[in-house]
C-alpha positions as CSV (number, residue, x, y, z in Angstrom):
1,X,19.3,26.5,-20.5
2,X,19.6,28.5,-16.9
3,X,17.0,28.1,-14.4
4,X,15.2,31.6,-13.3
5,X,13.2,30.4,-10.7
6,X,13.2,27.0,-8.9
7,X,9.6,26.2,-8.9
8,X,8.9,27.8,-12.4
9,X,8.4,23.8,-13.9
10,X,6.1,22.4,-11.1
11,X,3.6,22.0,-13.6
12,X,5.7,20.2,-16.1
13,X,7.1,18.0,-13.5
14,X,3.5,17.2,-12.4
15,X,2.6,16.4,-15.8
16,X,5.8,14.0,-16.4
17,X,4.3,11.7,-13.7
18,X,0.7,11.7,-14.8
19,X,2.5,10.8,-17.9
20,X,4.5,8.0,-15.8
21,X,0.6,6.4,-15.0
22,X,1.2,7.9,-11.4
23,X,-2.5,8.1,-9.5
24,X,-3.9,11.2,-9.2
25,X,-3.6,10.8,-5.3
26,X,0.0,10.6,-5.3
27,X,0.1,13.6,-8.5
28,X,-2.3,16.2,-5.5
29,X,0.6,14.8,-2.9
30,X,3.9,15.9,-4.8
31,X,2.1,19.3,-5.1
32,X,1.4,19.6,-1.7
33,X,4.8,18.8,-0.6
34,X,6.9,21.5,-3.7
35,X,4.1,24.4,-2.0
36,X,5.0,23.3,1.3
37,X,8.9,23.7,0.8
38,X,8.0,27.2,-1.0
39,X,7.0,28.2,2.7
40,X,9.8,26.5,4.3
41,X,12.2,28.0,2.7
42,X,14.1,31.0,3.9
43,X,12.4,34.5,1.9
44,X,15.5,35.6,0.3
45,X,16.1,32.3,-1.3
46,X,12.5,31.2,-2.0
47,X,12.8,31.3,-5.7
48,X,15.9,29.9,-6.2
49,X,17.6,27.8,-3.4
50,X,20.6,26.7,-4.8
51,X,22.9,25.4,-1.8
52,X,21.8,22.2,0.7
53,X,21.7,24.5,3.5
54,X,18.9,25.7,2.3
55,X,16.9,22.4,1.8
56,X,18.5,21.8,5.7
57,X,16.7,24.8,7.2
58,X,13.3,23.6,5.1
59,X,13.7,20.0,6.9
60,X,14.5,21.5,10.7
61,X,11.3,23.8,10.2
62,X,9.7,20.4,9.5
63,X,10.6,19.2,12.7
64,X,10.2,22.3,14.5
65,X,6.6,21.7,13.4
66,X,6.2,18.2,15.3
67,X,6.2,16.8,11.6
68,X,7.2,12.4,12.0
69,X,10.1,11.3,10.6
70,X,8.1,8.9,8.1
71,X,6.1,12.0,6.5
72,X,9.6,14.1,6.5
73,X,11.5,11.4,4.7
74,X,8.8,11.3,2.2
75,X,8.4,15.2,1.3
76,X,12.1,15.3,0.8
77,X,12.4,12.3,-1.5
78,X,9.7,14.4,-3.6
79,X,11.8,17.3,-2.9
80,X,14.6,15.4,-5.0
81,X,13.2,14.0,-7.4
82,X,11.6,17.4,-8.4
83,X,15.5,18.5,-7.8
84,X,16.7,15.5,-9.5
85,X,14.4,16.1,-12.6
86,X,15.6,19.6,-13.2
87,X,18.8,18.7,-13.4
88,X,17.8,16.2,-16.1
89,X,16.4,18.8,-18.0
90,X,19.0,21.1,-18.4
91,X,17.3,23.9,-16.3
92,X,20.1,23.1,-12.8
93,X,23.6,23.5,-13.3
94,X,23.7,21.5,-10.1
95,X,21.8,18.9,-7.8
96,X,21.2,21.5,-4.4
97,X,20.4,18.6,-2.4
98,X,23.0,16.2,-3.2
99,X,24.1,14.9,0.0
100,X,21.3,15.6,2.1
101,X,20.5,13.2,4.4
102,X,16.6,12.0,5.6
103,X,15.7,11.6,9.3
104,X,16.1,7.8,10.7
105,X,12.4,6.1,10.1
106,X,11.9,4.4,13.6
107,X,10.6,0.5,12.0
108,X,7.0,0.1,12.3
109,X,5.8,-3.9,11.8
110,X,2.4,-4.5,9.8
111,X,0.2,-5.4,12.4
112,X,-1.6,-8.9,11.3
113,X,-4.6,-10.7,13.0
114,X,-4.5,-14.0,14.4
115,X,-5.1,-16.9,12.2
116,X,-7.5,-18.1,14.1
117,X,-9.8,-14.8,14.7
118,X,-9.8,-13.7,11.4
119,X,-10.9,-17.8,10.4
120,X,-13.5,-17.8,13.1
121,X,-15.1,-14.4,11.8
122,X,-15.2,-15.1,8.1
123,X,-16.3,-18.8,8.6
124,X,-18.8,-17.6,10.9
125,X,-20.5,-14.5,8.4
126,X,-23.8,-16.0,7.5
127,X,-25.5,-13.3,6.5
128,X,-27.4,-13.6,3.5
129,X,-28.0,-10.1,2.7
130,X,-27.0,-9.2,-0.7
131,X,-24.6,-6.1,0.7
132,X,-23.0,-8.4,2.8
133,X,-22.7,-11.6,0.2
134,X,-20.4,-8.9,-1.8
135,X,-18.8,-7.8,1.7
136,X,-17.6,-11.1,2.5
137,X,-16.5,-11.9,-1.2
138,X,-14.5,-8.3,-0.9
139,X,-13.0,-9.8,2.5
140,X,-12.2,-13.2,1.6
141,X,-10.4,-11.7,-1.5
142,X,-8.4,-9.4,0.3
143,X,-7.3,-12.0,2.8
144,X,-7.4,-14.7,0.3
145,X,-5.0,-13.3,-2.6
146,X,-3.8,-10.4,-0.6
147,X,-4.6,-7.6,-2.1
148,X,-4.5,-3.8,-1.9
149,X,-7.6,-2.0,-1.0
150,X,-7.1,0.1,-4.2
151,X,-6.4,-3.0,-6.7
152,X,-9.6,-4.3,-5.1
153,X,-11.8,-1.1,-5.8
154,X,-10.2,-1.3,-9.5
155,X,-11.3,-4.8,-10.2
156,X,-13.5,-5.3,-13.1
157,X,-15.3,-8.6,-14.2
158,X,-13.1,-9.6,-16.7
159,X,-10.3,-9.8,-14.3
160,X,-11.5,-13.0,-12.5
161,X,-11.2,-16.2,-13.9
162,X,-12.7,-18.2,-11.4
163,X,-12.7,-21.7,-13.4
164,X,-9.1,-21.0,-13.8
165,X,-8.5,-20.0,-10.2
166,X,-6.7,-16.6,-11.2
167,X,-7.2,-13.0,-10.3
168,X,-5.4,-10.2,-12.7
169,X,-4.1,-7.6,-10.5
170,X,-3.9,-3.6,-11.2
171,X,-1.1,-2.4,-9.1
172,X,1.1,0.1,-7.9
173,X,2.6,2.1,-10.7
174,X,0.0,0.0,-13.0
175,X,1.9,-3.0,-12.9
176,X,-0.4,-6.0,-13.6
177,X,0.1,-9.6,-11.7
178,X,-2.0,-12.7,-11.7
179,X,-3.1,-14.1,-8.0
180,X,-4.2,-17.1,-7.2
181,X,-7.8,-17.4,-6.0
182,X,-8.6,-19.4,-2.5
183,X,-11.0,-22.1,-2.5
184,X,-12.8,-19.9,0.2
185,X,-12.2,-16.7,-1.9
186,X,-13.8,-18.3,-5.0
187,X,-17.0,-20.0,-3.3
188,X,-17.6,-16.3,-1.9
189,X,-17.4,-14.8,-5.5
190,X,-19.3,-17.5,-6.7
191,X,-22.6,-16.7,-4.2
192,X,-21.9,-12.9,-4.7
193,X,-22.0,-12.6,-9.0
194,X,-25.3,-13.6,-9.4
195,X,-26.8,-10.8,-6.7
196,X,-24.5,-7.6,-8.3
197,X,-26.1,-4.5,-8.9
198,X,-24.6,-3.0,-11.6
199,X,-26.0,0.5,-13.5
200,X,-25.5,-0.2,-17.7
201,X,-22.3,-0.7,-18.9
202,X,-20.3,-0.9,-15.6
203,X,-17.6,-3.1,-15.6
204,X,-16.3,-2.8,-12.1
205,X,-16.3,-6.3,-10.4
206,X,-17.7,-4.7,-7.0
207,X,-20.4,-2.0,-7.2
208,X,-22.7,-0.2,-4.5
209,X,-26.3,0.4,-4.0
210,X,-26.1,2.8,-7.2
211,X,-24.4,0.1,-9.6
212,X,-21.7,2.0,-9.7
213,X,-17.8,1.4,-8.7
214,X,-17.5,1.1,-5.4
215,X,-15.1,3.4,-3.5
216,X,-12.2,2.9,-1.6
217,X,-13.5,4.9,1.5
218,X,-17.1,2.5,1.7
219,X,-14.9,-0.9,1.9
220,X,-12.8,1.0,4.9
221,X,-16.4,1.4,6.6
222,X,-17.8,-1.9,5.8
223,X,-14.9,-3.5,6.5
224,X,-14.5,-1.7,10.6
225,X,-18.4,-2.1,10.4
226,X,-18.7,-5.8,9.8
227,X,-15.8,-6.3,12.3
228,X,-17.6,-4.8,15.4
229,X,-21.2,-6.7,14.5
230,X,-19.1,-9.7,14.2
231,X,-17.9,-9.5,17.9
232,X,-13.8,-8.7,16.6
233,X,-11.4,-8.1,19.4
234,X,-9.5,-5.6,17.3
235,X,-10.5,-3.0,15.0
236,X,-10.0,-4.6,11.1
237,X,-9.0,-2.9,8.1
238,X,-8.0,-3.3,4.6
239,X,-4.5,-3.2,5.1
240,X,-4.3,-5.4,8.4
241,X,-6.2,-8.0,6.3
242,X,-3.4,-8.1,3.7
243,X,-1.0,-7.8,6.0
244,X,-2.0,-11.1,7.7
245,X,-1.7,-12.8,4.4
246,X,1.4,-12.0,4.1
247,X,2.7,-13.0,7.4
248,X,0.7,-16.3,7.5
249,X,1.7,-17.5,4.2
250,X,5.4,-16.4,5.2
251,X,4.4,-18.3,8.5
252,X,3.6,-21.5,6.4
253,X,5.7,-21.5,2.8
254,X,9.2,-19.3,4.1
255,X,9.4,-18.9,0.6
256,X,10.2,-14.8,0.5
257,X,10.4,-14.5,-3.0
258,X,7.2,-16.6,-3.7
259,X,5.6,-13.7,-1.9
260,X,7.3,-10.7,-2.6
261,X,5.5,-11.6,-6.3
262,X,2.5,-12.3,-4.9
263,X,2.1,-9.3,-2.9
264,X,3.6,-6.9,-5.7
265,X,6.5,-5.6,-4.3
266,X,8.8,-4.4,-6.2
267,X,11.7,-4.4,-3.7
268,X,12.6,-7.6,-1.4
269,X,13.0,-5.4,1.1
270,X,10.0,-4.4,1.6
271,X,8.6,-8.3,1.8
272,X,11.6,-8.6,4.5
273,X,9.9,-7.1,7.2
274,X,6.9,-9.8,7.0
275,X,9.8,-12.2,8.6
276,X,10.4,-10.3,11.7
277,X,6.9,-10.4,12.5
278,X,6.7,-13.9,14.5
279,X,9.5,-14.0,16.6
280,X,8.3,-17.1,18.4
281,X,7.8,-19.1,14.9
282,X,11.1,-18.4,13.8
283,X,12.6,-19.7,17.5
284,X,10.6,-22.5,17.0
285,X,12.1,-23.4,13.6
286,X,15.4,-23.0,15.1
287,X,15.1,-25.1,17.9
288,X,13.8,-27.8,15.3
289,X,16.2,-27.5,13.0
290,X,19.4,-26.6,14.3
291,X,21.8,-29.0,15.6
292,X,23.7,-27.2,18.2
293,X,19.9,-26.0,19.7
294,X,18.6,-29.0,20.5
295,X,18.6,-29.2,24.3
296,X,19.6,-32.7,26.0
297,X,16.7,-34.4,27.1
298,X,16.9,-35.1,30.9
């Protein structure tokens, strides 16, 4: 079957990955990104770009536009697997964008928080208050098992053991995991359960003042809130938190693989950049361990 018109099959393409269990967030952002490149391309070709060049001009328009090198890597890796999709369908003859190159993504390090700040400020919440009791169970379980802001929000009762020590983990592309709960991370859930709100027949382990799920978007706030009242040298959020797991445990265990599972990545390399986070631990290790960097004592 020929292709008459390039962006004929959105629709179908769309629906493929809410059939793949993709979020609707990342469904609304593939569209964005195949109506984008309908206005990037050149008019005559609109319809049906069939050569690279024309998926070239689309990406220099991008960076005409002031567009970041991160944001136009990721529209054209939508733009081929759209592409790539067609092809498998029978509707291209041909892969228009085989061969085309993404801009060099300058490497940007997960910031993480000092051991001891972030120990001071959860050690040191004492507020009794029922909103914060489930605040600092929601911190101490991001922190404590490392998890996403999202798998957090998608949490429901039944996915804490807590006299097992376990958390079962929602993640990306609806891969489930089992976490291991902190000693601090349990005590916090244990004070929180008997104070939740919930509205009949919610199941959602964390709920606001309604009983009902509580968002993504109010953990960002109470999270950045709670960090200023606390007296926080730096601006706290979600993803620093987990990111500070990661690095401390990496700090402690240099077992990569241990916590490229834990964290749910599906690709080492994307655990790997945890280890060039602490520069000065990793000299340190050297000079300890390595024969020829042991200086002579004078």
């Amino acid at each position: 079957m020929q292709l008459a018109h390039f962006f004929d099959y959105q629709d179908s393409y769309l629906t493929s990955l809410q059939q793949q269990a993709k979020s609707a967030h990342t469904v609304a952002a593939y569209r964005r990104d195949l109506a984008q490149l309908q206005t990037l391309l050149p008019e005559h070709t609109y319809t049906e770009p069939t050569h690279r060049r024309h998926f070239t001009a689309a990406l220099k328009k991008l960076s005409q536009m002031g567009i970041s090198e991160r944001s136009m890597a990721r529209k054209l890796s939508v733009w081929r697997q759209y592409s790539s999709w067609l092809q498998q369908q029978g509707l291209l003859n041909h892969d228009p964008m085989s061969g085309l190159s993404a801009p060099k993504i300058p490497q940007r390090l997960p910031k993480a928080i000092e051991q001891e700040i972030l120990n001071h400020l959860l050690d040191n919440d004492t507020d009794n208050e029922p909103l914060s009791v489930r605040d600092h169970a929601i911190f101490e379980l991001i922190y404590g098992s490392g998890l996403r802001v999202g798998e957090i929000h998608r949490l429901d009762l039944d996915d804490i053991l807590l006299n097992d020590g376990w958390v079962s983990v929602w993640g990306k592309g609806n891969k489930q995991r089992r976490v291991p709960l902190g000693r601090q991370s349990i005590a916090a859930l244990q004070a929180y359960l008997p104070q939740r709100h919930a509205a009949e027949g919610e199941k959602a382990l964390f709920t606001g003042r309604q009983g009902s799920r509580l968002g993504i978007r109010q953990i960002q706030i109470r999270l950045r809130e709670w960090a200023l009242r606390h007296g926080s040298p730096q601006h706290i959020s979600p993803h620093m938190l987990r990111h500070s797991y990661a690095s401390h445990l990496l700090q402690s265990a240099h077992d990569i693989r241990a916590v490229q599972e834990l964290l749910g990545h599906s690709s080492l390399s994307t655990t790997q950049i945890y280890t060039t986070l602490d520069f000065d631990h990793l000299a340190n290790v050297y000079d300890d361990a390595h024969p020829r960097a042991k200086r002579k004592k004078d």
